[in-house]
GURONU-767087 format. One record per residue (C-alpha): residue in one letter; x, y, z. Coordinates in steps of 0.02 Angstrom, whole numbers, padded with zeros to 5 digits, always signed. Last residue first. Example, Ala and Ser with C-alpha at 12.3 -4.5 7.8 and 13.67 -1.06 7.14 Angstrom:
<rs>
s+00684-00053+00357
a+00615-00225+00390
</rs>
This chain:
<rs>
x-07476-05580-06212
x-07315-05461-06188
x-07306-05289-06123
x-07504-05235-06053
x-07592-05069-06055
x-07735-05070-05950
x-07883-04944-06022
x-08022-04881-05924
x-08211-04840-05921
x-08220-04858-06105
x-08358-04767-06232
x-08337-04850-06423
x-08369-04762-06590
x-08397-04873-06719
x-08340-04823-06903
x-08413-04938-07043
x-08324-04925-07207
x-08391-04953-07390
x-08286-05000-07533
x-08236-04860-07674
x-08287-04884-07839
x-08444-04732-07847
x-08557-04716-08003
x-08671-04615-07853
x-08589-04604-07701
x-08590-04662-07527
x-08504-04567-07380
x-08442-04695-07252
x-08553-04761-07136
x-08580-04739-06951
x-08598-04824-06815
x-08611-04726-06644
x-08609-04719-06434
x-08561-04913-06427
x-08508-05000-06257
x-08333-05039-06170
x-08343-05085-05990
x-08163-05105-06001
x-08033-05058-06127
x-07879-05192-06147
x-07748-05105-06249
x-07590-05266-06277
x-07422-05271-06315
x-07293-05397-06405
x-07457-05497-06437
x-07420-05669-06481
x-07475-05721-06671
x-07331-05716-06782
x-07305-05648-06945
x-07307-05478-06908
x-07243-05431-06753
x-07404-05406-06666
x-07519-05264-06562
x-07651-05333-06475
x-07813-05231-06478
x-07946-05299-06317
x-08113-05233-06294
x-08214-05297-06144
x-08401-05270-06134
x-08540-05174-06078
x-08724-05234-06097
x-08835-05115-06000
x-08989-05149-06087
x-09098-04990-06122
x-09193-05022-06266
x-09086-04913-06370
x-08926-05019-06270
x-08992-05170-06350
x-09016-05085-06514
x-08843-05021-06502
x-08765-05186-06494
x-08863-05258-06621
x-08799-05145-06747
x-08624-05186-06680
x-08635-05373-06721
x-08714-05335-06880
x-08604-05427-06992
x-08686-05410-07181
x-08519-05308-07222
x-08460-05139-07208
x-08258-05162-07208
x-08207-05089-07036
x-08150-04926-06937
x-08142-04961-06738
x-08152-04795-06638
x-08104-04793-06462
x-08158-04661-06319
x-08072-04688-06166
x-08146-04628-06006
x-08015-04503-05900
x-07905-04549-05757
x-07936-04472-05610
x-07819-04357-05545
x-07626-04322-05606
x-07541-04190-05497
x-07507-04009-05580
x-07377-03884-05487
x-07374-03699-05480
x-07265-03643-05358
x-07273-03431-05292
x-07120-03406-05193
x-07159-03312-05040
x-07001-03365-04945
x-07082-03492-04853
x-07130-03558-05018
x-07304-03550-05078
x-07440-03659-05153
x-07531-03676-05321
x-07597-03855-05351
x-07666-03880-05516
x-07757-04042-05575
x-07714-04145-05698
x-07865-04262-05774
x-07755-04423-05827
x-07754-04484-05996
x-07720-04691-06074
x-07753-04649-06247
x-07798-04776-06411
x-07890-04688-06486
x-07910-04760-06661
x-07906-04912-06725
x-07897-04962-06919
x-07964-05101-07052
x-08027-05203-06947
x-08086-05417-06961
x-08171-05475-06776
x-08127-05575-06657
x-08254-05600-06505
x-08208-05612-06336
x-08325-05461-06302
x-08237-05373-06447
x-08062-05419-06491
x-07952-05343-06614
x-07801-05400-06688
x-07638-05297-06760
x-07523-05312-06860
x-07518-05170-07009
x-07433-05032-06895
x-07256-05108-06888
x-07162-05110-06721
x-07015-04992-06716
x-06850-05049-06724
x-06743-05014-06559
x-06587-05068-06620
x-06614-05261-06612
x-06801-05309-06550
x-06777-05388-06414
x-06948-05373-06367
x-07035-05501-06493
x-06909-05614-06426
x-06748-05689-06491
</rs>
């Protein structure tokens, strides 16, 4: 049985999931953003009968803006990233999320963002006495998302 024949419509599980940067995997703990969006636009005409019609018509589709939450750790892939773009490299790469059934590795459906590069890092609030492990948030610009069934 494949990872589409799912009996009774179950719903995928959120906690399997892989993320690719640049061909690169790398460990997250959450995605966000994850929206294919159209600007509509608004046509008004009228019937022959006077009729006022109101209709919208997708246009263009809109950039996608990801966020990518992860562990903070001595990785600085991303830091590096936005000092390249500081000093005004135009370094824009591919960003892939595959969503899986867990336990097994083939994507049942996969986000591909293009031209993707990074508009912020940021940290999680630190605290004083604090337990809690730190999380980098990256912000990522997109030209377009393709939204693919299978691997």
């Amino acid at each position: 049985m494949g990872a589409w024949s799912m009996p009774g419509g179950d719903a995928l599980i959120a906690n399997a999931f892989k993320v690719e940067v640049g061909g690169k995997a790398i460990n997250v703990k959450e995605v966000g953003g994850l929206k294919k969006e159209f600007d509509m636009i608004e046509v008004k005409t009228q019937t022959i009968t006077g009729q006022y019609v109101l209709r919208k018509i997708p246009g263009r589709e809109k950039p996608v803006t990801v966020t990518i939450t992860r562990a903070l750790t001595d990785d600085d892939m991303f830091d590096k990233w936005m000092e390249a773009i500081k000093k005004g490299a135009v370094d824009r790469r591919v960003v892939v999320v595959s969503v899986l059934t867990p336990g097994d590795t083939t994507p049942v459906k996969s986000y591909t963002i293009k031209d993707c590069q990074p508009s912020s890092v940021e940290v999680t609030s630190v605290q004083a006495g604090g337990t809690s492990a730190l999380d980098e948030k990256i912000t990522l610009q997109g030209w377009e998302m393709d939204i693919k069934k299978g691997g």
